[in-house]
C-alpha positions in Angstrom: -34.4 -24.2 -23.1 -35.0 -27.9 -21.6 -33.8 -27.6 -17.8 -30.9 -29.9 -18.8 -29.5 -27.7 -21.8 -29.9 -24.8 -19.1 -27.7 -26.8 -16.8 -24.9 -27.7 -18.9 -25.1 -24.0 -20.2 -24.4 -22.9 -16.6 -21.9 -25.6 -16.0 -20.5 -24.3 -19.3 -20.2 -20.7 -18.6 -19.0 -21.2 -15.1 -16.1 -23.1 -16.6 -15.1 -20.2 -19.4 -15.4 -17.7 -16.2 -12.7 -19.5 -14.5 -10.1 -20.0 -17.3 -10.6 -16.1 -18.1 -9.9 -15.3 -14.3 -6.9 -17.4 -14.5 -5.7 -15.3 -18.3 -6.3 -12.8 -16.2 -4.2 -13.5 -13.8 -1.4 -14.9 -15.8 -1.4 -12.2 -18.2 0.8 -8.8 -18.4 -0.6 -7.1 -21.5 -3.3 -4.6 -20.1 -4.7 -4.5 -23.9 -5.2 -8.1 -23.4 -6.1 -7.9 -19.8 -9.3 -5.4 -20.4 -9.8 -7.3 -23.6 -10.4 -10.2 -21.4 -12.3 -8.4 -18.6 -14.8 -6.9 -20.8 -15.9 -11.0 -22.0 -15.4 -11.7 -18.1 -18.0 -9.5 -17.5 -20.5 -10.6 -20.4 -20.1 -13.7 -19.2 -21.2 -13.0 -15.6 -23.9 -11.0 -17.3 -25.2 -14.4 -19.0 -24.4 -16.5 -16.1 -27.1 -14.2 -13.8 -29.8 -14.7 -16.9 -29.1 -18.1 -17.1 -29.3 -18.5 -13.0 -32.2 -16.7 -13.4 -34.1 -18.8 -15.7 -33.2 -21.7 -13.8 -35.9 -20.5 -10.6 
């Protein structure tokens, strides 16, 4: 991945982890809520690769 696909990646998926902490937040389902907690944490998954790859 060219260093600035990686950035905009990382810009990308720092963005979708904020909107899903706010879904989070907002929401009163707890279906819905661990639905969105499970892709919270994928996504913090692929935010540490794509951190990773950046060094």
């Amino acid at each position: 991945m060219a260093p600035e696909e990686l950035e905009a990646a990382i810009e990308s998926t720092a963005k979708k982890i904020h909107e899903l902490l706010e879904q989070i937040g907002a929401d009163s389902d707890p279906q819905e809520k661990r639905r969105l907690e499970r892709r919270l944490k994928e996504l913090r998954i692929l935010q540490r690769w794509q951190l990773g790859q950046r060094s």
